[in-house]
Backbone bond lengths (Angstrom), bond angles and torsions (degrees), N, CA, C in turn:
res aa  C-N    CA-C-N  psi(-1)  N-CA   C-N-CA  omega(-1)  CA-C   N-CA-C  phi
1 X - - - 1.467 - - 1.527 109.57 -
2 X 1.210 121.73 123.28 1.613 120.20 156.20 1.083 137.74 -34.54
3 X 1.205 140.22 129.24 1.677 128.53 -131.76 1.827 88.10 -83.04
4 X 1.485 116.28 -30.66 1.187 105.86 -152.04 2.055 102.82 -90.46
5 X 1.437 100.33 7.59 1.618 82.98 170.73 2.057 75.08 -121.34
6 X 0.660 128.13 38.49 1.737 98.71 159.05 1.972 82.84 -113.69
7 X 0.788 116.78 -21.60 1.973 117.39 169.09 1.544 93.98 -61.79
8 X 1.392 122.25 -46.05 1.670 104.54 -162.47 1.405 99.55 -92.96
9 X 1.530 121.22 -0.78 1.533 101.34 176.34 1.499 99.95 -112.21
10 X 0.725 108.00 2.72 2.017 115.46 172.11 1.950 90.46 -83.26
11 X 0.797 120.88 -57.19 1.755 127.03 -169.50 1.553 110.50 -61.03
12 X 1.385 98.01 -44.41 1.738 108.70 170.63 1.930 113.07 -45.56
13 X 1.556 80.91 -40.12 1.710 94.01 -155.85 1.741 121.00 -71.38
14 X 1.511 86.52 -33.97 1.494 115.76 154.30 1.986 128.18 -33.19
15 X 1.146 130.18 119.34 1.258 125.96 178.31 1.416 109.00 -58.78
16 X 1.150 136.24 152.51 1.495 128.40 174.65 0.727 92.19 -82.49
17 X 1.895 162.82 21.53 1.340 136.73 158.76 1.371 90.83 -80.05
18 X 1.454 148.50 -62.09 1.000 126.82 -173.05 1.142 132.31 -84.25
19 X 0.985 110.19 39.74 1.825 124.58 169.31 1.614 99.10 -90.58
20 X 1.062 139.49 -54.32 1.561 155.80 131.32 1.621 108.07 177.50
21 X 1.380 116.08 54.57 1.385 113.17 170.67 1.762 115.66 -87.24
22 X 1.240 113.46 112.45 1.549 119.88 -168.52 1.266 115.74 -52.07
23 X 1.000 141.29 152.61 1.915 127.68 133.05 1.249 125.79 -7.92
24 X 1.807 87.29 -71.46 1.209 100.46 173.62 1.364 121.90 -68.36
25 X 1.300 156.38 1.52 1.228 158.64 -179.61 1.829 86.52 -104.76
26 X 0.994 152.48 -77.29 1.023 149.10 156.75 1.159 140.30 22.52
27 X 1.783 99.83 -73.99 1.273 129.49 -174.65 1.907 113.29 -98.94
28 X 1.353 83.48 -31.70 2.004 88.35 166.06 1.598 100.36 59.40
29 X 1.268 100.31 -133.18 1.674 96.20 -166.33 1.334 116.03 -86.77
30 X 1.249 130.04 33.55 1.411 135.76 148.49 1.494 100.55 -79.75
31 X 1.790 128.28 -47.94 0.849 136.52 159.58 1.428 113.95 -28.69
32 X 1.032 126.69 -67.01 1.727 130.84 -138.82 1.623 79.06 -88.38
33 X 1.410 120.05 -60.64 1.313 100.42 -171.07 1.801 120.86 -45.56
34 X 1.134 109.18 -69.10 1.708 120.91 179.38 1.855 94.96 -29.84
35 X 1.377 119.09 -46.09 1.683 113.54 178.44 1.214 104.71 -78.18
36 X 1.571 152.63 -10.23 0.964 125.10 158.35 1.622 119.18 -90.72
37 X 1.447 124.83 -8.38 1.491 129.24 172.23 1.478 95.44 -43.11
38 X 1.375 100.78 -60.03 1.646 130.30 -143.57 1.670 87.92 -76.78
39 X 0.944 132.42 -38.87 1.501 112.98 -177.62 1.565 114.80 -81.12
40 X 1.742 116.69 -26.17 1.390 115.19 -166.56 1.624 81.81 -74.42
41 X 1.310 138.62 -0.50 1.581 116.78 -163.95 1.265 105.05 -124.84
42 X 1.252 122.04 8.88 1.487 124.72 -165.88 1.366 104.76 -67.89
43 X 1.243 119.08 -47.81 1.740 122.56 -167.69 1.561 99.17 -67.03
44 X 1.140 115.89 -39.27 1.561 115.17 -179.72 1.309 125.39 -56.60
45 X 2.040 112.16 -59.64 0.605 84.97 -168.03 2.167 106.24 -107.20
46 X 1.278 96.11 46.09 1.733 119.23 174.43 1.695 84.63 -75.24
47 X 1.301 126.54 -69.80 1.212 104.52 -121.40 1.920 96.08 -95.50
48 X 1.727 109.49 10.33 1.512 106.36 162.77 1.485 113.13 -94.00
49 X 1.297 111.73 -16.72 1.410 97.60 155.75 1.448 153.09 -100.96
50 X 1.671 87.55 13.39 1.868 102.75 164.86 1.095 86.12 -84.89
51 X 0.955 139.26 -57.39 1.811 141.87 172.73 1.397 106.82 -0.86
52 X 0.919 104.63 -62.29 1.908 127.50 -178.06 1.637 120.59 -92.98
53 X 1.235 104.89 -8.79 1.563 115.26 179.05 1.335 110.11 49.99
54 X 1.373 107.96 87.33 1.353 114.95 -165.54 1.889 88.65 -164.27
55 X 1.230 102.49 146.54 1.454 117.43 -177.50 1.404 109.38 -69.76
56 X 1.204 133.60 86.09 1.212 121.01 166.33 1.426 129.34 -41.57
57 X 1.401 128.48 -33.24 1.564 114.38 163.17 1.161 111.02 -72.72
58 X 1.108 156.71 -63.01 1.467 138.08 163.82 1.574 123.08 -9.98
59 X 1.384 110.46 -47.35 1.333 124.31 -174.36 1.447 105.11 -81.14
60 X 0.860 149.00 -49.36 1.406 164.71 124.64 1.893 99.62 12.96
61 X 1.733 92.89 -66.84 2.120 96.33 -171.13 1.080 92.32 -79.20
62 X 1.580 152.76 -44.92 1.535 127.59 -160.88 1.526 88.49 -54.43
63 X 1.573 134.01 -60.89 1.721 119.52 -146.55 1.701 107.79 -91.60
64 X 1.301 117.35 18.27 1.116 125.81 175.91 1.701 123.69 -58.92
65 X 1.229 79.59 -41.17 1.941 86.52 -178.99 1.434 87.23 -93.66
66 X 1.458 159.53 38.04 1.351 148.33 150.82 1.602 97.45 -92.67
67 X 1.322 112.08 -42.86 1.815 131.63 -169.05 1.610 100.76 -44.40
68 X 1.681 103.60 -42.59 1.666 122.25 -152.78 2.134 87.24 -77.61
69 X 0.916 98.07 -49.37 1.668 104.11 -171.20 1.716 115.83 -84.44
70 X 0.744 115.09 -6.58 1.697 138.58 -179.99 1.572 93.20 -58.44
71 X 1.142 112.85 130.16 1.445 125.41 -173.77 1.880 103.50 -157.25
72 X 1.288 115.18 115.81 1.534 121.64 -167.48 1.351 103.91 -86.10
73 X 1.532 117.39 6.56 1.877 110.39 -172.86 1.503 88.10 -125.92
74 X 1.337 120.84 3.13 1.696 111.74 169.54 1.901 106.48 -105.59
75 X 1.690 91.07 -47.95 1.507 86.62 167.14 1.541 129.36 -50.35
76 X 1.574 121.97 -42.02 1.011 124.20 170.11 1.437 136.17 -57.00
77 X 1.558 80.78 -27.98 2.359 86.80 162.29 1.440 110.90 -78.92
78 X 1.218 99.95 -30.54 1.570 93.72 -155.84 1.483 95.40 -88.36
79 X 1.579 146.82 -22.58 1.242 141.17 131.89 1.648 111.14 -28.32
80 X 1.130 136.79 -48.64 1.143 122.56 -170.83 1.202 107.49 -96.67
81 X 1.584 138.17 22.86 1.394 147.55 173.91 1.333 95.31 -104.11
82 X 0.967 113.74 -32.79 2.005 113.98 -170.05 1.559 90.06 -72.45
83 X 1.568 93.00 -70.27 1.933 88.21 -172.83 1.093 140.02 -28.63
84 X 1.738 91.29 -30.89 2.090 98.75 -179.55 1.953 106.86 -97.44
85 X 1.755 101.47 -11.04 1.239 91.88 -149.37 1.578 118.13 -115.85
86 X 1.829 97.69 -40.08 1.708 126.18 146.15 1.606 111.18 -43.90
87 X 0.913 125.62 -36.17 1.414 110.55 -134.20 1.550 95.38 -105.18
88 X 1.234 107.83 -36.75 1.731 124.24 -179.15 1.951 107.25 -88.00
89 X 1.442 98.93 -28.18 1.827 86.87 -172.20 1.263 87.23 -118.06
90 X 1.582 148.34 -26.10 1.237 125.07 -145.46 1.352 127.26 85.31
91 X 1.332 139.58 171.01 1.224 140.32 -171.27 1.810 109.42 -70.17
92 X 1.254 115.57 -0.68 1.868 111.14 167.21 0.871 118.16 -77.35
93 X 1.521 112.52 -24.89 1.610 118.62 177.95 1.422 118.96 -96.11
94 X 1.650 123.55 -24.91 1.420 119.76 173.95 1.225 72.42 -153.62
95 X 1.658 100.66 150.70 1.568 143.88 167.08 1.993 123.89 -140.16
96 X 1.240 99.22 16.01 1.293 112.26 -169.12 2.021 112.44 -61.24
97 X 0.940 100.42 139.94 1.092 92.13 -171.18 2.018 113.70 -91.66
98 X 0.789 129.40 151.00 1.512 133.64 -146.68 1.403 129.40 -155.99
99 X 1.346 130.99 108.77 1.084 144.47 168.12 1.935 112.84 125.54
100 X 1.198 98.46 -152.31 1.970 103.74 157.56 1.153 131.19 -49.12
101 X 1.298 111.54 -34.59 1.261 128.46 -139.76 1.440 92.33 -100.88
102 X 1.270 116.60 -49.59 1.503 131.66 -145.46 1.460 117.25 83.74
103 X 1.363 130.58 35.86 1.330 98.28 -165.25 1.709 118.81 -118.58
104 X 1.335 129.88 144.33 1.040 136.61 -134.51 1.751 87.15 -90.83
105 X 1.829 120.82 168.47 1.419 98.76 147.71 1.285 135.71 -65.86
106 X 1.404 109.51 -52.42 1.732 120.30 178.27 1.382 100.32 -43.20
107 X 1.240 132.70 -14.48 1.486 121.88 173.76 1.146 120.99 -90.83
108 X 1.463 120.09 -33.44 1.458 125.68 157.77 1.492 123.56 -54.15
109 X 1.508 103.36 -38.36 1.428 105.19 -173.91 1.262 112.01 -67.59
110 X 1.203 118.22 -40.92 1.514 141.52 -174.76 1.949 90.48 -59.81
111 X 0.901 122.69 -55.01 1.618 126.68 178.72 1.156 101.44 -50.84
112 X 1.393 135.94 -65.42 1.410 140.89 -149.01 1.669 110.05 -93.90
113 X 1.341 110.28 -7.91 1.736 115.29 165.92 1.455 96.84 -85.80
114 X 1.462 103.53 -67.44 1.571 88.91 -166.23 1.738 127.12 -53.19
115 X 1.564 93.32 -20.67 1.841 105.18 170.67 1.489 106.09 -47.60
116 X 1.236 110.85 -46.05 1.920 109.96 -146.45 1.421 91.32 -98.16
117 X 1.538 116.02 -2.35 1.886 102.67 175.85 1.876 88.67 -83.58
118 X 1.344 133.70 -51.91 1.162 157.29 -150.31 2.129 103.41 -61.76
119 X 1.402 94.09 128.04 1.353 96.89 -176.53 1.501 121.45 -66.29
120 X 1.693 101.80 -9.43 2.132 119.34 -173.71 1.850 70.95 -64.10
121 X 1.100 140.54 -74.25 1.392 129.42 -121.20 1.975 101.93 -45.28
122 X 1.211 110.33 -36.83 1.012 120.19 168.53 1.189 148.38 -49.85
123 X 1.877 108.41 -42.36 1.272 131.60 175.99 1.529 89.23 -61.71
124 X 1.654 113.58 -61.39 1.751 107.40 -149.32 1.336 107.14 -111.12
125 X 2.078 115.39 40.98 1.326 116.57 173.68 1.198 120.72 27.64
126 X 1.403 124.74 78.42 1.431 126.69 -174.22 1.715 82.64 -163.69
127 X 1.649 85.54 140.81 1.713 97.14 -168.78 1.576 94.44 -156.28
128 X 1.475 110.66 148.95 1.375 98.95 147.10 1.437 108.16 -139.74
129 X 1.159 119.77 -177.53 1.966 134.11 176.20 1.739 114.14 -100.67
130 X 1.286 82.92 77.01 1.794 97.91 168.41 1.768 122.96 -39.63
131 X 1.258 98.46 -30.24 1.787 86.43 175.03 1.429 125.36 -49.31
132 X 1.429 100.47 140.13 1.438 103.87 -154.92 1.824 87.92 -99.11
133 X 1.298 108.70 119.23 2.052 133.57 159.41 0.819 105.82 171.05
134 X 1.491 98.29 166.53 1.176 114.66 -159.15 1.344 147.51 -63.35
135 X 1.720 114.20 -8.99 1.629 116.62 139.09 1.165 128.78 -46.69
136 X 1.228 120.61 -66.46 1.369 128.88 179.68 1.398 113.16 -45.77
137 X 1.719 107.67 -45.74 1.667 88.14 -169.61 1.686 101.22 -84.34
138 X 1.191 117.39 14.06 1.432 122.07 172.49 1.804 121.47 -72.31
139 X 1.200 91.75 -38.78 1.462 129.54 -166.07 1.985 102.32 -64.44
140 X 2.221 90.91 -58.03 0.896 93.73 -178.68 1.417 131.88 -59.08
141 X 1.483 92.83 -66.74 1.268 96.33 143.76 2.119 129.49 8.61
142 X 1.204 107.66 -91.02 1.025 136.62 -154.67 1.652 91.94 -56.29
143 X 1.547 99.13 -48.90 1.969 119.94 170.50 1.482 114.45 -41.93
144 X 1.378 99.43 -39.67 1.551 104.03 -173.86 1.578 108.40 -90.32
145 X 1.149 127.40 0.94 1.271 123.23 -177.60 1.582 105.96 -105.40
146 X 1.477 120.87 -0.92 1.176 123.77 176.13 1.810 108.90 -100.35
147 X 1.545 103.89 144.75 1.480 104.99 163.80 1.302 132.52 -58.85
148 X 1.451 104.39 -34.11 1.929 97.39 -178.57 1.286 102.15 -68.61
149 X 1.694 121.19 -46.44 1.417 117.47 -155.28 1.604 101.33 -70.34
150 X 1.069 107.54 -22.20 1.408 101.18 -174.25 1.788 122.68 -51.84
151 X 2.025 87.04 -45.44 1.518 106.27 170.68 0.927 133.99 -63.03
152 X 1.643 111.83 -17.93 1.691 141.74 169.71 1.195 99.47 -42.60
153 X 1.934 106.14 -87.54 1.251 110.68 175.95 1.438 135.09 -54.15
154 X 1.044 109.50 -14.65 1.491 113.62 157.84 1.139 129.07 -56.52
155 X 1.523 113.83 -58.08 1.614 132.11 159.14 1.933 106.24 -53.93
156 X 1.055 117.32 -68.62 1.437 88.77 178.22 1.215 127.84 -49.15
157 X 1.997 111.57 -28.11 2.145 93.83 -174.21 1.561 95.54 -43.02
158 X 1.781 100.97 -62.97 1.667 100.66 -158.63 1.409 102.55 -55.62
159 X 1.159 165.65 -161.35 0.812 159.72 -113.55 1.898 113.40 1.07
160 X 1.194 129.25 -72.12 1.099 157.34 -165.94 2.119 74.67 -54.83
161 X 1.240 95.85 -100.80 1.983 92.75 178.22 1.663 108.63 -5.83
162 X 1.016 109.18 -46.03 1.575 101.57 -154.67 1.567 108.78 -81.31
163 X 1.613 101.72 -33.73 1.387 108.65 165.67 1.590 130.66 -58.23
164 X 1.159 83.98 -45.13 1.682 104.39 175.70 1.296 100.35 -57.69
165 X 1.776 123.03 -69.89 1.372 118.54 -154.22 1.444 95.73 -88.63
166 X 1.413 156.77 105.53 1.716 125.29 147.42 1.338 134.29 -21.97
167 X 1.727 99.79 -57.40 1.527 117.77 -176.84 1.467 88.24 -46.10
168 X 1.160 141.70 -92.73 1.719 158.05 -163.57 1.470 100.00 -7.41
169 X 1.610 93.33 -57.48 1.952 110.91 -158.67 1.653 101.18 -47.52
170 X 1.383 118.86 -57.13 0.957 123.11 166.52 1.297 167.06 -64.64
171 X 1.206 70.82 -3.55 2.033 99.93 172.81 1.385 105.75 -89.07
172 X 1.413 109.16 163.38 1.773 109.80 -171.24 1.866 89.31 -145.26
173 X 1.266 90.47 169.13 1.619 125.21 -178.38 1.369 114.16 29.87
174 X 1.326 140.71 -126.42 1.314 139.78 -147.20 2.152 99.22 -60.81
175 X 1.283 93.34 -49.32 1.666 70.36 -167.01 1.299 120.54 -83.48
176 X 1.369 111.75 -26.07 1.457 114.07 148.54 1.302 126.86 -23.48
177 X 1.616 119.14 -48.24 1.594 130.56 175.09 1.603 110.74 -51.46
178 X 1.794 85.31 -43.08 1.687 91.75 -149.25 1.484 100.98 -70.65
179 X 1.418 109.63 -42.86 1.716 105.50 -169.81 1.550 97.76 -57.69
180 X 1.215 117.69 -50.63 1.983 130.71 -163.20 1.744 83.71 -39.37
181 X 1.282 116.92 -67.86 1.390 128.23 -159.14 1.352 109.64 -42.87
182 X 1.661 95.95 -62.91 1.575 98.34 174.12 1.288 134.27 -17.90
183 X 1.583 105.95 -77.37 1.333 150.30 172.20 1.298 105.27 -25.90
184 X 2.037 123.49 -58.45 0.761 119.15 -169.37 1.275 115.96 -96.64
185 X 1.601 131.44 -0.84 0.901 122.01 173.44 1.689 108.45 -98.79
186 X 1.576 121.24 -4.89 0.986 108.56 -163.07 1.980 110.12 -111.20
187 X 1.541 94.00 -46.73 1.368 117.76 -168.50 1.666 103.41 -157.10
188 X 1.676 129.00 138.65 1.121 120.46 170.54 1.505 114.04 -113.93
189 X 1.653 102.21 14.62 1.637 98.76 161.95 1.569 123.87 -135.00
190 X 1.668 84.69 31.85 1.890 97.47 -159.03 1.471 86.89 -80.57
191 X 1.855 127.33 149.47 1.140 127.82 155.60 1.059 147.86 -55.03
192 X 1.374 130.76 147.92 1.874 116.26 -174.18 1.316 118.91 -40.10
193 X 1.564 132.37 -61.75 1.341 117.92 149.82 1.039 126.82 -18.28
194 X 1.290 130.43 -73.91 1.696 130.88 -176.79 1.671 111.64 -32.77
195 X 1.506 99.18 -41.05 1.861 96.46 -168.10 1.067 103.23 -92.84
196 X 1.358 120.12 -28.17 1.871 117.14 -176.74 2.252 94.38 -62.33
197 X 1.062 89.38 -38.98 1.983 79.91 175.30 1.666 120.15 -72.07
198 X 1.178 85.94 -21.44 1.539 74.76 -168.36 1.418 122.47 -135.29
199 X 1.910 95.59 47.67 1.391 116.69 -177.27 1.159 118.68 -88.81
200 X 1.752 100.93 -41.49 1.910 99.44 179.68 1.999 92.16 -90.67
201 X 1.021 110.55 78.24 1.967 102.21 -175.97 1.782 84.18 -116.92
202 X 1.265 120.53 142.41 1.379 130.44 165.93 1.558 127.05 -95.85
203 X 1.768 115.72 54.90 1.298 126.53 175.26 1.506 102.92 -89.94
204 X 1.128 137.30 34.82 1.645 99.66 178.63 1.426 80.07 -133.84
205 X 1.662 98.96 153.40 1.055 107.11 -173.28 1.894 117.09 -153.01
206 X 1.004 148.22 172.10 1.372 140.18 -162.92 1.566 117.91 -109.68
207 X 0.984 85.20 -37.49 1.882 98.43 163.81 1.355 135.53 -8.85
208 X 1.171 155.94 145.23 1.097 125.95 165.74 1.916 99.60 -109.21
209 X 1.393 110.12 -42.54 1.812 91.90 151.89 1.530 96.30 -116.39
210 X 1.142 103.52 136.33 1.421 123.03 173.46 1.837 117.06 -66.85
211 X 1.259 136.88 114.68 1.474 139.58 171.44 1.451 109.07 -98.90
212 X 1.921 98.43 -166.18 0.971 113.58 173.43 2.293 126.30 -54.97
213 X 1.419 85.08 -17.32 1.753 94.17 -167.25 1.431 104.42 -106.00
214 X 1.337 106.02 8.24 1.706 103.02 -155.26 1.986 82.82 -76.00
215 X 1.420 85.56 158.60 1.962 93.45 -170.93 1.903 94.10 -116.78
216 X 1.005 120.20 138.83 1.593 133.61 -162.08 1.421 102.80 -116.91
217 X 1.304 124.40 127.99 1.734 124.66 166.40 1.442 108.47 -130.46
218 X 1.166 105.26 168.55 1.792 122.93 174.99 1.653 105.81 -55.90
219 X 1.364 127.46 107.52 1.352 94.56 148.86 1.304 158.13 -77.58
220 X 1.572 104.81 7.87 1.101 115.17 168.84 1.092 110.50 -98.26
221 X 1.404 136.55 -19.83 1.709 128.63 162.35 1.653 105.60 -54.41
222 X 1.116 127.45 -38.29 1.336 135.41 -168.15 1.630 107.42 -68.95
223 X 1.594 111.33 -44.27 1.631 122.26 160.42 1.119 109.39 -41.21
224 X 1.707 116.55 -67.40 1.431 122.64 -159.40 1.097 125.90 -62.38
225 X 2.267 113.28 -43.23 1.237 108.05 167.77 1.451 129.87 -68.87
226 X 1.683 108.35 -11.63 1.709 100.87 177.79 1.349 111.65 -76.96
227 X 1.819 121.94 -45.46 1.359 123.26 130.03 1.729 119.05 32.16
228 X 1.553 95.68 -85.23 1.711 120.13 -152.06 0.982 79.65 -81.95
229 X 1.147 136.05 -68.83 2.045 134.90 -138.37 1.436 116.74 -134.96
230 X 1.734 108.66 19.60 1.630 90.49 160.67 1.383 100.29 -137.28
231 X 1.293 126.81 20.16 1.154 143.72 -163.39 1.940 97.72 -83.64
């Protein structure tokens, strides 16, 4: 074979992600929109997470690829599935995930137990009442339907992550993103191993039911490149 078509069938063979086709080139104006959510809210939600001393651009790329899938006529059912469904059974009966953020209850809860084992609850007087009925999960509820609280729990995973993992605490910029991302899109008590495997994994997806055509990306590549270049 001629060197210069076993080059064009070696290039063929290649995924176009690594040819250098972006996300953002990709995704186009799903893209641009999710970067303009994220910028009309930056000042807002900047100044709850100095609050918490927590990097707001970091926090920003883990929920970046939620921005891209964010849909206000799915959120709005699935808000009114919790109301009838959270609130009376608890998370066995609805687990839907809800708002900006995406975030599920069992994921909150999982935030707000491990908060009140955690010695921060103390530093930054912030507590809540884990008993599980139906006030409380009313309450929560109600927490998760707001923007700051949302950033709350946001700011505590990272924090809470960093405690948990050391290795994590100390790492900075791109892979730092990627594990954070992981974590939160995948599991928030899975081990460093667990996320170092299953960081470049292609589950996330835009769909609202996913088929045969539905197209799957990293969500932590999606963190990292908003990360690098929309930061």
């Amino acid at each position: 074979m001629h060197p210069r078509t076993l080059i064009t069938t070696i290039l063929l063979a290649i995924p176009i992600g690594l040819l250098g086709q972006t996300y953002a080139g990709k995704l186009g104006s799903d893209w641009s929109r999710a970067s303009e959510r994220v910028e009309e809210r930056r000042d807002g939600w900047g100044e709850v997470f100095r609050s918490l001393d927590v990097d707001a651009t970091e926090c920003e790329a883990i929920i970046f690829p939620e921005q891209l899938r964010f849909s206000r006529l799915q959120d709005g059912m699935e808000q009114a599935a919790l109301q009838g469904l959270y609130v009376t059974g608890g998370k066995g009966r609805a687990n839907f995930s809800i708002g900006l953020f995406q975030m599920k209850p069992s994921f909150v809860e999982q935030v707000e137990a491990a908060w009140m084992k955690s010695s921060l609850r103390h530093e930054y007087r912030l507590y809540f009442d884990l008993k599980d009925h139906r006030e409380q999960r009313r309450r929560r509820l109600e927490r998760m339907q707001d923007e700051q609280w949302q950033c709350v729990y946001l700011a505590l995973f990272v924090k809470l992550m960093d405690e948990r993992l050391p290795e994590l605490a100390v790492m900075e910029g791109e892979e730092r993103i990627r594990l954070l991302a992981t974590a939160y899109n995948m599991s928030f008590t899975a081990p460093l191993e667990e996320l170092q495997a299953a960081k470049h994994r292609q589950t996330f997806h835009l769909d609202l039911f996913p088929s045969k055509s539905t197209e799957y990306y990293e969500y932590a590549g999606i963190a990292v490149e908003w990360y690098r270049n929309g930061k």
